[in-house]
FIRO-658349 format. One line per field, with one value per residue: residue in one letter; chain; x, y, z of N, C-alpha, C, CB in turn. Coordinates in nm, 3 decimals. Glycine has a CB too. Example, Ala and Ser with C-alpha at 12.3 -4.5 7.8 and 13.67 -1.06 7.14 Angstrom:
<rs>
aa = c(A, S)
ch = c(A, A)
nu = c(1.319, 1.285)
nv = c(-0.569, -0.225)
nw = c(0.780, 0.708)
cau = c(1.230, 1.367)
cav = c(-0.450, -0.106)
caw = c(0.780, 0.714)
cu = c(1.320, 1.290)
cv = c(-0.330, 0.003)
cw = c(0.780, 0.787)
cbu = c(1.131, 1.408)
cbv = c(-0.447, -0.060)
cbw = c(0.905, 0.572)
</rs>
This chain:
<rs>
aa = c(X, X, X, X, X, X, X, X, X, X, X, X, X, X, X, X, X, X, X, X, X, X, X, X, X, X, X, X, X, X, X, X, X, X, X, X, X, X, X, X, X, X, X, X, X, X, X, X, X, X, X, X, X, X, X, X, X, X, X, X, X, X, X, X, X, X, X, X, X, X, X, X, X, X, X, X, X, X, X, X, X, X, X, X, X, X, X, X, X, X, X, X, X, X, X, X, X, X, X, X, X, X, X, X, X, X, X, X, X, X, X, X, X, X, X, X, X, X, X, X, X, X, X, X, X, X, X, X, X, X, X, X, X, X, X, X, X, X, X, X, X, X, X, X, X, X, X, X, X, X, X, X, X, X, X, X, X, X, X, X, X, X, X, X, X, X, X, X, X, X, X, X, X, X, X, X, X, X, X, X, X, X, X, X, X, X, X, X, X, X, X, X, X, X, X, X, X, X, X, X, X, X, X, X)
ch = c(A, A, A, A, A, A, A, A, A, A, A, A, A, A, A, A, A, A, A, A, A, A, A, A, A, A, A, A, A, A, A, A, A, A, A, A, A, A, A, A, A, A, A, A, A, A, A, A, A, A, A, A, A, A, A, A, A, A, A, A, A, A, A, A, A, A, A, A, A, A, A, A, A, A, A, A, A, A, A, A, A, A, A, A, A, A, A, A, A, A, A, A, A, A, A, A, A, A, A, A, A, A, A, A, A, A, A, A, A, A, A, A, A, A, A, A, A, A, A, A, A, A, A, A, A, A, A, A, A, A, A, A, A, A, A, A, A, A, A, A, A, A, A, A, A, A, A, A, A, A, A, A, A, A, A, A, A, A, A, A, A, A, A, A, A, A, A, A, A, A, A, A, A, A, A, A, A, A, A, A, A, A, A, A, A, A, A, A, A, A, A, A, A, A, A, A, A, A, A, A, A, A, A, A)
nu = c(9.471, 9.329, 9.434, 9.289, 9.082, 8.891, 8.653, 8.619, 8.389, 8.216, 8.345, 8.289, 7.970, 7.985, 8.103, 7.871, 7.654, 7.418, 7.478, 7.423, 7.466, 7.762, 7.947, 7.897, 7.861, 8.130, 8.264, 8.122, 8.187, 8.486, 8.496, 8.381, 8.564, 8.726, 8.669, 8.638, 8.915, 8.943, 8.683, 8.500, 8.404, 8.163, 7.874, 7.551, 7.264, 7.312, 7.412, 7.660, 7.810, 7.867, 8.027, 8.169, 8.255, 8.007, 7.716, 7.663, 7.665, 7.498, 7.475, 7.225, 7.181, 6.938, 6.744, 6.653, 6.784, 6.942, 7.031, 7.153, 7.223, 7.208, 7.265, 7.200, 7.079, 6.838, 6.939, 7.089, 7.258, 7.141, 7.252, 7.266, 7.048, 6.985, 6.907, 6.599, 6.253, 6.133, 6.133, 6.042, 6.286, 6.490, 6.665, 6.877, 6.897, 6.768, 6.642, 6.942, 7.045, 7.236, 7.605, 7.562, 7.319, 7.410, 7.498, 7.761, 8.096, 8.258, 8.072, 7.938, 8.118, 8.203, 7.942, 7.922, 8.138, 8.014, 7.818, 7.994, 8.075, 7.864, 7.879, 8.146, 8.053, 7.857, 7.642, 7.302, 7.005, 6.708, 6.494, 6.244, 5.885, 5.698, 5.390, 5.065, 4.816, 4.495, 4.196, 3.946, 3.654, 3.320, 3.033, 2.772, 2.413, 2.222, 2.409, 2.433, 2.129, 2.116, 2.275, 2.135, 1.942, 2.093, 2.295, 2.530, 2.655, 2.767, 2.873, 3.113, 3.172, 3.276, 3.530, 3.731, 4.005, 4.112, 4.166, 3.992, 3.799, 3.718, 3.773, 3.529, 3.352, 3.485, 3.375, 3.088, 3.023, 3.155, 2.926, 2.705, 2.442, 2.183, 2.001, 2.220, 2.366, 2.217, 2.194, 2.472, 2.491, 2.326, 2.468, 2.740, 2.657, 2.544, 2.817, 2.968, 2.846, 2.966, 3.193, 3.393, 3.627, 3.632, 3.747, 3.743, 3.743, 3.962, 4.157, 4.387)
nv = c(13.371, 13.672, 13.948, 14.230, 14.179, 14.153, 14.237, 14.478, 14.492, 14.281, 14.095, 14.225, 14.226, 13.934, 13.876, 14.021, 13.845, 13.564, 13.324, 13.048, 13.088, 13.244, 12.996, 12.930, 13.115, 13.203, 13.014, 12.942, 13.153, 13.128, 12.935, 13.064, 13.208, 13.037, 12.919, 13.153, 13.345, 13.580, 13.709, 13.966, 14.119, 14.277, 14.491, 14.499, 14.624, 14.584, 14.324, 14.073, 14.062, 13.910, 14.001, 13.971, 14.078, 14.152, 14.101, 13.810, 13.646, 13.633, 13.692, 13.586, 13.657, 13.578, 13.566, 13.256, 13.177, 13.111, 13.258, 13.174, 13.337, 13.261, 13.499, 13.439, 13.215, 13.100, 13.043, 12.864, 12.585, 12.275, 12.020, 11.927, 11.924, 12.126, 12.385, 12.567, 12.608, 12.991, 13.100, 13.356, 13.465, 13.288, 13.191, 13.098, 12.814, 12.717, 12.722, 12.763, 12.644, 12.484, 12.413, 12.169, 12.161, 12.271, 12.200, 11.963, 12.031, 12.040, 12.057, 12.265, 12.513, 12.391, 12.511, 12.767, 12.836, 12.782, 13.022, 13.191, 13.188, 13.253, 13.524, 13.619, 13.582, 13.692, 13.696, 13.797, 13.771, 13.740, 14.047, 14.133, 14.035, 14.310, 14.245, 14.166, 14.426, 14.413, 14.384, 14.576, 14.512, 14.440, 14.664, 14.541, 14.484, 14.507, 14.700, 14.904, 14.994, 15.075, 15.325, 15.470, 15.526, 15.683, 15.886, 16.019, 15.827, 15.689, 15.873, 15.923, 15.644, 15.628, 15.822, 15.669, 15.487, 15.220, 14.984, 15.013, 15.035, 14.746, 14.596, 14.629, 14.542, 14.251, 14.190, 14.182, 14.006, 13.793, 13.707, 13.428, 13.379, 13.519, 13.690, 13.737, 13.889, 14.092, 14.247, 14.333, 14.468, 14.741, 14.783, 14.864, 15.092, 15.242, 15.268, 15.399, 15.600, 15.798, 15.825, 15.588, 15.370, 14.994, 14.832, 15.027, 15.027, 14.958, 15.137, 15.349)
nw = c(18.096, 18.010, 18.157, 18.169, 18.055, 18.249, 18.449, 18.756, 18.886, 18.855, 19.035, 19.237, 19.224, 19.278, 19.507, 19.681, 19.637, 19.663, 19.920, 19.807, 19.494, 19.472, 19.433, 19.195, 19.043, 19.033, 18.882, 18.635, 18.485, 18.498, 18.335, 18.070, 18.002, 17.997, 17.737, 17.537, 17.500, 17.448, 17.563, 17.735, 17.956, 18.107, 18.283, 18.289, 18.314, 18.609, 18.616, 18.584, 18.248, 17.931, 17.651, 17.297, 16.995, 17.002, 17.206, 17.428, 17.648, 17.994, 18.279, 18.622, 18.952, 19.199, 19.494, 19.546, 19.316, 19.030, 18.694, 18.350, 18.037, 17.699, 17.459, 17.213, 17.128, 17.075, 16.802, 16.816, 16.765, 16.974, 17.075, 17.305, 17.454, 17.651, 17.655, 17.789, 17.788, 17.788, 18.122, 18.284, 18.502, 18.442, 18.298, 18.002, 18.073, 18.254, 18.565, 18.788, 19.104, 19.264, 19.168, 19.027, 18.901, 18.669, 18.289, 18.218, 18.204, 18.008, 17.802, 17.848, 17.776, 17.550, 17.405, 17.456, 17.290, 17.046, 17.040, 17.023, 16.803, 16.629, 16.665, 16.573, 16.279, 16.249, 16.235, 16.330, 16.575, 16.515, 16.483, 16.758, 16.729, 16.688, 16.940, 16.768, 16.728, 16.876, 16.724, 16.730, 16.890, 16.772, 16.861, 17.058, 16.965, 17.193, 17.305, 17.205, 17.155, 17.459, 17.435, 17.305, 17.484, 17.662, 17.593, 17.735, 17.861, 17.564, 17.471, 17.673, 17.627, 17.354, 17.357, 17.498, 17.585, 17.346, 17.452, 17.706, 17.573, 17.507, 17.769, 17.845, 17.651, 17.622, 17.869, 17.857, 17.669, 17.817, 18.002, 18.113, 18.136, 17.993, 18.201, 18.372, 18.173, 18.122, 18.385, 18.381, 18.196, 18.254, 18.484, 18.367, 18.178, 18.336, 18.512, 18.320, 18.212, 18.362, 18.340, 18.393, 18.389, 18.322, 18.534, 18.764, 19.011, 19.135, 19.094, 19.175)
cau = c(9.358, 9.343, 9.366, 9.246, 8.927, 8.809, 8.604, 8.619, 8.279, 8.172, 8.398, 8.198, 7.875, 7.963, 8.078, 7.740, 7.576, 7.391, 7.581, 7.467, 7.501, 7.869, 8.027, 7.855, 7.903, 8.259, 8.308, 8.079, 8.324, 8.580, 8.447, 8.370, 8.703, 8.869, 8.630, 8.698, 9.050, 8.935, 8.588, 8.513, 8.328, 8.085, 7.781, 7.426, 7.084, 7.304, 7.413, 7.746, 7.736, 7.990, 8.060, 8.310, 8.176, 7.858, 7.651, 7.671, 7.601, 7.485, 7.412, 7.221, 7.167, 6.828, 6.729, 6.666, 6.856, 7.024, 6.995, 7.269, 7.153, 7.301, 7.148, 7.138, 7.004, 6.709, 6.974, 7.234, 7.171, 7.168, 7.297, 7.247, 6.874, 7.062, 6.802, 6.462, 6.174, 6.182, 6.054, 6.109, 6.442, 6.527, 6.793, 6.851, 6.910, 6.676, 6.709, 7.016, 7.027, 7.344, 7.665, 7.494, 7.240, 7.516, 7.584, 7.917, 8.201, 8.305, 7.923, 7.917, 8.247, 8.132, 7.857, 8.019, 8.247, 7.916, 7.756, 8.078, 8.112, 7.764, 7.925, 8.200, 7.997, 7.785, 7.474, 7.214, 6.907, 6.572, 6.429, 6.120, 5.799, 5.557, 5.244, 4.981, 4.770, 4.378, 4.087, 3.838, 3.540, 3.166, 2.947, 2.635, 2.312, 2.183, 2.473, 2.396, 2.009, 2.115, 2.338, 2.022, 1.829, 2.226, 2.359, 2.624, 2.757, 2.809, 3.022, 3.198, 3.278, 3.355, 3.652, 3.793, 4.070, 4.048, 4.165, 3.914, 3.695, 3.775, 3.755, 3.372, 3.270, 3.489, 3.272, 2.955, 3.037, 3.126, 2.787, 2.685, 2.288, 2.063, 1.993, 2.368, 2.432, 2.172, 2.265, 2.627, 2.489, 2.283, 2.627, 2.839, 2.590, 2.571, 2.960, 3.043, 2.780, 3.014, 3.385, 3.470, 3.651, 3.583, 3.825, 3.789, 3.747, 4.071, 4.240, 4.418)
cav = c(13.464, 13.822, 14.008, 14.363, 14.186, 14.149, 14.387, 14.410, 14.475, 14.102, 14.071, 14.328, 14.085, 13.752, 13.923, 14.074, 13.765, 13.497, 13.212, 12.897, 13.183, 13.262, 12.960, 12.948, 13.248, 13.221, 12.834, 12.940, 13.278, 13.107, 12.848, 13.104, 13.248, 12.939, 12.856, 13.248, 13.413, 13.752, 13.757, 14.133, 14.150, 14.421, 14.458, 14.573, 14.612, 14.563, 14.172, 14.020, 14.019, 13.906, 14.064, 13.935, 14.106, 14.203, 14.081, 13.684, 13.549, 13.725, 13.618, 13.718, 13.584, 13.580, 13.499, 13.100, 13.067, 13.215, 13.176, 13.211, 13.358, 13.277, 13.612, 13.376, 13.070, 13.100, 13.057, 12.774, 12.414, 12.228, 11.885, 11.828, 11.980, 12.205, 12.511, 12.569, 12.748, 13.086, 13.107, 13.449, 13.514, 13.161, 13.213, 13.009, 12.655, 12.720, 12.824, 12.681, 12.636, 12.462, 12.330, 12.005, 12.215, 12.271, 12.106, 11.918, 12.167, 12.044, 12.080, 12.421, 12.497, 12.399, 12.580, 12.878, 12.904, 12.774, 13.117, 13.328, 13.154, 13.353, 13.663, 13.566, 13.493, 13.864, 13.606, 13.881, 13.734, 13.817, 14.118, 14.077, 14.130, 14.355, 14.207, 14.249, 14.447, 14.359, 14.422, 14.614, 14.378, 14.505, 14.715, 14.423, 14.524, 14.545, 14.776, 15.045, 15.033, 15.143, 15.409, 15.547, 15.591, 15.721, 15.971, 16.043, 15.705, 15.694, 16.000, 15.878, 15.516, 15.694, 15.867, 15.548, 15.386, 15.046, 14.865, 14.998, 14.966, 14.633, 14.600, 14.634, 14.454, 14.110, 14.161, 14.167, 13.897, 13.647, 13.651, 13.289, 13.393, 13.638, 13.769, 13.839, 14.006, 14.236, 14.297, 14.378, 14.606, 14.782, 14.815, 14.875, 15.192, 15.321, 15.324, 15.424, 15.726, 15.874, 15.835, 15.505, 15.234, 14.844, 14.850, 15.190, 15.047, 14.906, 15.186, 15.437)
caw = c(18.087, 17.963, 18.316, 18.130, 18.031, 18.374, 18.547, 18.914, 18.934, 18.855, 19.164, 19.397, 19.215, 19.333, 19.660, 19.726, 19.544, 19.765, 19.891, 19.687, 19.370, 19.435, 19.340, 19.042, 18.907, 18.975, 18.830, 18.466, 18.493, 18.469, 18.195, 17.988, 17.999, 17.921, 17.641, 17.502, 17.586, 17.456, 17.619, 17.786, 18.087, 18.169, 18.373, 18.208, 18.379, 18.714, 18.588, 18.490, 18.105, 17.872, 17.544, 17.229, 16.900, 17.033, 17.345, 17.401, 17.754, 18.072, 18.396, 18.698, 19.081, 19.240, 19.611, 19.551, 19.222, 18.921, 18.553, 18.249, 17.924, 17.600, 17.358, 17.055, 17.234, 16.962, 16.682, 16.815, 16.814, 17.064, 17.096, 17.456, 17.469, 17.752, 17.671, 17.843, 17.750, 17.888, 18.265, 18.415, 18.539, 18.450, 18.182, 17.877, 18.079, 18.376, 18.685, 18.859, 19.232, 19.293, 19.029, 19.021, 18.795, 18.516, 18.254, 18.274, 18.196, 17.829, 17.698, 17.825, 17.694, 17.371, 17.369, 17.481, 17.127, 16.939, 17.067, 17.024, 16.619, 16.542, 16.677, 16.447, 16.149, 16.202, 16.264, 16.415, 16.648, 16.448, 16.595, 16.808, 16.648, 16.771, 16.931, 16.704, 16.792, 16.849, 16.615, 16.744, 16.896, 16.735, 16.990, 17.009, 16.935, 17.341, 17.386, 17.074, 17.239, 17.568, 17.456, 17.273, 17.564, 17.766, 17.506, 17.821, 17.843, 17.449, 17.429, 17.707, 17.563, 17.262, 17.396, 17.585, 17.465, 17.267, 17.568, 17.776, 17.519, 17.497, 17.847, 17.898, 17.555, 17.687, 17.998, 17.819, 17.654, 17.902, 18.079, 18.095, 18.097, 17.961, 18.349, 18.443, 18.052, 18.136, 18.472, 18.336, 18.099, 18.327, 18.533, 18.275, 18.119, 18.494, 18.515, 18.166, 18.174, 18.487, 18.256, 18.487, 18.337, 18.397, 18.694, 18.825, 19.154, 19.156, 19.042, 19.300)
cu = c(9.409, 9.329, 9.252, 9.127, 8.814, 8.781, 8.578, 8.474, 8.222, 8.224, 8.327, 8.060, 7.870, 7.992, 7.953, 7.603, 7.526, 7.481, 7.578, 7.516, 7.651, 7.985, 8.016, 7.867, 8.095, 8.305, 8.257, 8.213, 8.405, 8.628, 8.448, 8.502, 8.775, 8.790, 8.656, 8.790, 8.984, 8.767, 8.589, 8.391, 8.269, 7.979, 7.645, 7.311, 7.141, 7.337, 7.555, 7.689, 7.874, 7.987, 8.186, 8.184, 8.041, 7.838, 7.671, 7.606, 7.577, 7.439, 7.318, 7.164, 7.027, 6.847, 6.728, 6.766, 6.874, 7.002, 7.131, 7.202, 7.264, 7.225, 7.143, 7.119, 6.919, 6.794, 7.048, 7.137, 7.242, 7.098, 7.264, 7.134, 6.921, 6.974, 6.692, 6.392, 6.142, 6.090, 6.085, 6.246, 6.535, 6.685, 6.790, 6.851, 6.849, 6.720, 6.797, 7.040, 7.152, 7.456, 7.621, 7.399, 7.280, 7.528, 7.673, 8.017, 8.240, 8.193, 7.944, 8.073, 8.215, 8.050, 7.857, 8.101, 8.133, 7.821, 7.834, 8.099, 7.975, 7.799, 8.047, 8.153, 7.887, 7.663, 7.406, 7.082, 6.821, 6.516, 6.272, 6.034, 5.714, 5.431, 5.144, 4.829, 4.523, 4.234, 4.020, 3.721, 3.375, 3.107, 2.801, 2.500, 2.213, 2.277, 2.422, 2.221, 1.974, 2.138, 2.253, 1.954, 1.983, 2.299, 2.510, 2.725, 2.779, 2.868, 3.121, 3.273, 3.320, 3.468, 3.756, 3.852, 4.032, 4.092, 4.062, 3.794, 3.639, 3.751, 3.602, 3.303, 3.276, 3.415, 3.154, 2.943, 3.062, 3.016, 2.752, 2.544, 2.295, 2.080, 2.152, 2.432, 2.353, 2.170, 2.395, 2.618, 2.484, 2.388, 2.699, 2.798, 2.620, 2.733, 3.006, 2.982, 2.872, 3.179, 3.407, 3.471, 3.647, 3.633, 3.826, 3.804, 3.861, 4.201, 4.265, 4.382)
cv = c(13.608, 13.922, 14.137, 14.303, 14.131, 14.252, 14.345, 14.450, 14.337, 14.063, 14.131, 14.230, 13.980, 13.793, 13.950, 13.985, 13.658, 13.355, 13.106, 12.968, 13.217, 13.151, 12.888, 12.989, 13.244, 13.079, 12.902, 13.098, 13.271, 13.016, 12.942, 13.172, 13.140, 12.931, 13.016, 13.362, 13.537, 13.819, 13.903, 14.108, 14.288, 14.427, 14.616, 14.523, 14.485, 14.411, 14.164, 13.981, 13.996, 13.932, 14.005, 13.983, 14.110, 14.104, 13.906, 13.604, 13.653, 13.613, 13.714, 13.583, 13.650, 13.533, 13.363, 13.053, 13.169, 13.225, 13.272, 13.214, 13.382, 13.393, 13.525, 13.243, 13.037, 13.039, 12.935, 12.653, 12.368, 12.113, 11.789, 11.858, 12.028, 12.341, 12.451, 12.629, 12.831, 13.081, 13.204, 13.485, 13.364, 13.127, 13.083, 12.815, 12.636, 12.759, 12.689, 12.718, 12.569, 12.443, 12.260, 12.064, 12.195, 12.172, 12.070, 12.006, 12.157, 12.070, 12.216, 12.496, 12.533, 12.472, 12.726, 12.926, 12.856, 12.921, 13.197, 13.312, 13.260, 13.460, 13.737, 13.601, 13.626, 13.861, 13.675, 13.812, 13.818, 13.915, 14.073, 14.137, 14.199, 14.314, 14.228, 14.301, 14.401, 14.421, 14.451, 14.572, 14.529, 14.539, 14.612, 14.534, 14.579, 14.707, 14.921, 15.070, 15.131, 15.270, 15.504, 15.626, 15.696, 15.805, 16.015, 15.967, 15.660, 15.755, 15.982, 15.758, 15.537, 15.738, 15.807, 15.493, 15.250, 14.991, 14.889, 15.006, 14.834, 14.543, 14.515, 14.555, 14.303, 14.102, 14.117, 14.061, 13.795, 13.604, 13.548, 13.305, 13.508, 13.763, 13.828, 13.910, 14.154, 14.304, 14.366, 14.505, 14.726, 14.873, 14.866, 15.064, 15.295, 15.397, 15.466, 15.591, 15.862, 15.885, 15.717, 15.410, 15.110, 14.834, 14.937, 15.168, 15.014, 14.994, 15.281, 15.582)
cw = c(18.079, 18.118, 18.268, 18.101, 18.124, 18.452, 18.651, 18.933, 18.962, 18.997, 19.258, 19.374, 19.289, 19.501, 19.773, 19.704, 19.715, 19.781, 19.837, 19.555, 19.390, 19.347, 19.211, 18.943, 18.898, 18.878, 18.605, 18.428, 18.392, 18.350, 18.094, 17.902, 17.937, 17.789, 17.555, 17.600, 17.613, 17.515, 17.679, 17.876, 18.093, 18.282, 18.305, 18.326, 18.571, 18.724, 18.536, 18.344, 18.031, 17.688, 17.455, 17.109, 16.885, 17.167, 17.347, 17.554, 17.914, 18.198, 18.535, 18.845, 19.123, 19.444, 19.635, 19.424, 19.116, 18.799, 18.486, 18.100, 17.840, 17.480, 17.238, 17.038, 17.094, 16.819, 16.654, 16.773, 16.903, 17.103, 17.209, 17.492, 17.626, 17.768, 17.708, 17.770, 17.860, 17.988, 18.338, 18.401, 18.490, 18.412, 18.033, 17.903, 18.198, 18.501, 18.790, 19.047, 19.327, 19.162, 19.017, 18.887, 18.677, 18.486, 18.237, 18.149, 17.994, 17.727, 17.776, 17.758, 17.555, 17.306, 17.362, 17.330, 17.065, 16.943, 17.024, 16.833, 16.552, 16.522, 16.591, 16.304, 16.112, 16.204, 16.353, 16.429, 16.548, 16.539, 16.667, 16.772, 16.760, 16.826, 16.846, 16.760, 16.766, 16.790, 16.734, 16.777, 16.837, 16.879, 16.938, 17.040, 17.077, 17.390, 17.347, 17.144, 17.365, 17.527, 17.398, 17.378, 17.674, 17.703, 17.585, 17.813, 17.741, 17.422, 17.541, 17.655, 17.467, 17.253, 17.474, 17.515, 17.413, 17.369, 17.641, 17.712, 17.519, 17.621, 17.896, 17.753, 17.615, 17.795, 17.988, 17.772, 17.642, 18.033, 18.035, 18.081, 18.081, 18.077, 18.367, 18.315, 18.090, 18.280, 18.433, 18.268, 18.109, 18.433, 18.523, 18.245, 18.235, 18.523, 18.419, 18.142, 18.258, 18.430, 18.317, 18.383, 18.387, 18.526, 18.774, 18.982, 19.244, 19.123, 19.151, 19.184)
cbu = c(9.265, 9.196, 9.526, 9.322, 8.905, 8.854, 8.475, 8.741, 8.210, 8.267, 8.524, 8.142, 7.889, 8.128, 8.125, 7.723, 7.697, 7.249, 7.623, 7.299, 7.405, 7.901, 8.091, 7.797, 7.832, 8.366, 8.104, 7.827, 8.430, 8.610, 8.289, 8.280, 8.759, 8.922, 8.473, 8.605, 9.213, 8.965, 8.565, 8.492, 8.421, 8.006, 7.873, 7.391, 6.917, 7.190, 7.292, 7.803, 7.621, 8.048, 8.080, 8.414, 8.205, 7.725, 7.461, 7.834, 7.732, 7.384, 7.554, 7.078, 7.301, 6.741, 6.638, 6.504, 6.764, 7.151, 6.790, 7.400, 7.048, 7.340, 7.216, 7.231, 6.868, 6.629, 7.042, 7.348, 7.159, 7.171, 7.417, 7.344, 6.704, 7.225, 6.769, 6.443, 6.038, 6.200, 6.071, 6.109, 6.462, 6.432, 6.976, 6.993, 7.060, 6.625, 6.542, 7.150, 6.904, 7.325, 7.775, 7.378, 7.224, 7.657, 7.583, 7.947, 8.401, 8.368, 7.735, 7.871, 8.307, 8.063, 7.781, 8.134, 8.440, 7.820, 7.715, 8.266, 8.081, 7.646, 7.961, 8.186, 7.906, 7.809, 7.475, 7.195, 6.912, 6.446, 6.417, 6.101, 5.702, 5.512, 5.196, 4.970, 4.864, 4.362, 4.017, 3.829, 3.523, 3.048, 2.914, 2.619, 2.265, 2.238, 2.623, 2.394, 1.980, 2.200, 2.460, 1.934, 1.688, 2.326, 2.252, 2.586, 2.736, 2.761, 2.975, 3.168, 3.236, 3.318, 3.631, 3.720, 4.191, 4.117, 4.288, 3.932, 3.709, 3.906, 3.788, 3.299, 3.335, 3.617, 3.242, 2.906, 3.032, 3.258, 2.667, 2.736, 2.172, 1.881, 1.945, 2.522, 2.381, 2.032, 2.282, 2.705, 2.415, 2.216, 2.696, 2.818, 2.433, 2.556, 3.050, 2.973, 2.602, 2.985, 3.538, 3.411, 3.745, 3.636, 3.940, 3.650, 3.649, 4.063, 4.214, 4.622)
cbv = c(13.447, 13.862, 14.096, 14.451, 14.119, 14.075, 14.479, 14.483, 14.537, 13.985, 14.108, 14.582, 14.021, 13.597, 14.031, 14.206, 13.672, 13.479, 13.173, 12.773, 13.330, 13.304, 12.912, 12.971, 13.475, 13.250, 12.622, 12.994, 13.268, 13.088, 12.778, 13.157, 13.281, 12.742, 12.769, 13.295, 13.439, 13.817, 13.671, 14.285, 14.134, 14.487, 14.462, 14.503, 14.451, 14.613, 14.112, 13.907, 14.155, 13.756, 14.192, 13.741, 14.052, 14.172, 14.146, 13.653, 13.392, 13.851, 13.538, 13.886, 13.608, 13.472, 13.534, 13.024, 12.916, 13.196, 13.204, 13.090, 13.464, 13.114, 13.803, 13.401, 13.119, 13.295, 13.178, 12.753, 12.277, 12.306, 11.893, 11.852, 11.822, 12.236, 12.602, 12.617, 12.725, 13.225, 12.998, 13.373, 13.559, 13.093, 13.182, 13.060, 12.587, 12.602, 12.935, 12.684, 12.564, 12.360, 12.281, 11.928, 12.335, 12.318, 12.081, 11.700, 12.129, 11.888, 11.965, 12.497, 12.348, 12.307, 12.544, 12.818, 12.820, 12.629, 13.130, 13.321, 12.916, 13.382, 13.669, 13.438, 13.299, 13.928, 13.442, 14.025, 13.760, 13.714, 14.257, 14.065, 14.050, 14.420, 14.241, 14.185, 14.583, 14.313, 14.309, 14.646, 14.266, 14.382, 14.936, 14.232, 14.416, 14.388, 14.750, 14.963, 14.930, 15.098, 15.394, 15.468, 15.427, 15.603, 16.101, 16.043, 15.602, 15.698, 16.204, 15.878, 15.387, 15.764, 15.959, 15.453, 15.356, 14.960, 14.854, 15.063, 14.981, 14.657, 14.713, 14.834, 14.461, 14.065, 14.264, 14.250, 13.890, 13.621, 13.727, 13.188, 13.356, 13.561, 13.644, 13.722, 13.950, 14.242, 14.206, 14.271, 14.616, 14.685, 14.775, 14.739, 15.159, 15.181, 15.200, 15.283, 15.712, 15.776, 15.984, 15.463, 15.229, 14.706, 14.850, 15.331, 14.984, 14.792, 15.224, 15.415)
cbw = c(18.209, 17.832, 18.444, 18.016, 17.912, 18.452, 18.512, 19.050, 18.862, 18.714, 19.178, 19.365, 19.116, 19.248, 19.656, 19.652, 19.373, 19.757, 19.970, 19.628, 19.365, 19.543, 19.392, 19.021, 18.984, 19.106, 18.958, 18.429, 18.616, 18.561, 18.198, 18.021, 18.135, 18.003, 17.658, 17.440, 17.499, 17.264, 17.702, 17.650, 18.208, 18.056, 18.573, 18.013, 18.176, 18.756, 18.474, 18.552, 18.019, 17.920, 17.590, 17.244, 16.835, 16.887, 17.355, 17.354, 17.780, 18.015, 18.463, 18.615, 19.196, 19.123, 19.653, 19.535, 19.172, 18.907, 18.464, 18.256, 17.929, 17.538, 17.303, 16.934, 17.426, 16.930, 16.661, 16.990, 16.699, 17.132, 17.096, 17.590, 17.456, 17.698, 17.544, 17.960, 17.681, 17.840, 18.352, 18.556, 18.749, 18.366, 18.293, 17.762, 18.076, 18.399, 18.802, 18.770, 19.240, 19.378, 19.002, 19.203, 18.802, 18.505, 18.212, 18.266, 18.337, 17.773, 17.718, 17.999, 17.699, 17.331, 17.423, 17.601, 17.054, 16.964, 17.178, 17.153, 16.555, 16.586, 16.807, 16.456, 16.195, 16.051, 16.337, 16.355, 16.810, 16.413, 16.537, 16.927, 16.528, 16.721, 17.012, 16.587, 16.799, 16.952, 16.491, 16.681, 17.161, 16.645, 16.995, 17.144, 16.850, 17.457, 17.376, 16.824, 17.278, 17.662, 17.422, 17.220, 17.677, 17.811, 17.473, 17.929, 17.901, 17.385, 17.434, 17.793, 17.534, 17.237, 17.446, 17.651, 17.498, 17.103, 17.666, 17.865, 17.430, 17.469, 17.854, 17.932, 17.392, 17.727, 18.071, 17.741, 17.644, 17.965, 18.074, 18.209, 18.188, 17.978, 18.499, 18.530, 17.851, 18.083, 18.551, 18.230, 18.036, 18.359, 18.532, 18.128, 18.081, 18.631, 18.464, 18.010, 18.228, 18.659, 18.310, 18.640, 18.300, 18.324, 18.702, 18.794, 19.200, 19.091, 18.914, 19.389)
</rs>
């Protein structure tokens, strides 16, 4: 092993790490190492991370359990159906809790130089798309009535963003009867005429 491409931080990590999480992190460590010589150790967002021609596997310890993230998980295949779908802090093979978790040393191994061959190969992760964002719901015909007789609470919901626009329409319409829509409305007009958004009461 390359001593220069070990950072003693990872060492102050597993030190400070919880105790089923230390010999974890040191066992995949040291896997990863054997499976690439020239790996490079760093530490991002406060996490062992390991680096060879860009970003590749990272890890991080939790209070009950840990997880190991391969960054191009999305791209590999995989033989041993060894990835999860994502859960949180989980990491790319779920959240491990003892070695018993791992999979056995020559499948991660393997998988290990099948992650570092993309990095290799110049194979860049698709970026992530943007949410898109949500259309605009119609003001219903009860609402445009009120705001006739409320000219206040129309130039206020006017100036409310589309979420909290958005907000007070989905409200309106998930009243299950007649009686509790126009209660809501009633509610809603009252609020809305004063600047308050759907939650305001929840808001510090």
């Amino acid at each position: 092993m390359i001593m220069e491409h070990f950072d003693p931080r990872i060492d102050d990590y597993i030190a400070k790490a919880p105790a089923y999480a230390k010999p974890i992190i040191t066992h995949i460590r040291t896997l990863i190492h054997h499976a690439v010589p020239n790996i490079v150790e760093t530490v991002k967002w406060s996490h062992p991370h390991f680096d060879y021609k860009g970003p590749a596997f990272g890890m991080g310890a939790f209070k009950e359990h840990m997880g190991l993230n391969f960054w191009k998980s999305g791209l590999m295949d995989d033989p041993h159906h060894i990835f999860k779908e994502s859960d949180g802090n989980a990491g790319s093979i779920g959240k491990i809790k003892s070695l018993a978790d791992l999979p056995a040393d020559d499948i991660l191994i393997d998988y290990f130089r099948r992650a570092i061959l993309l990095n290799e190969q110049g194979i860049k992760a698709a970026p992530r798309k943007a949410p898109a964002e949500k259309k605009e719901l119609p003001v219903p015909d009860d609402l445009i009535a009120a705001f006739k007789t409320n000219t206040d609470a129309m130039q206020h919901f006017e100036k409310f963003s589309p979420s909290a626009r958005r907000e007070y329409l989905e409200w309106l319409e998930e009243a299950k009867s007649e009686a509790t829509r126009a209660k809501r409305l009633e509610t809603m007009i009252e609020w809305v005429s004063e600047g308050k958004n759907r939650h305001w009461k929840y808001k510090r």
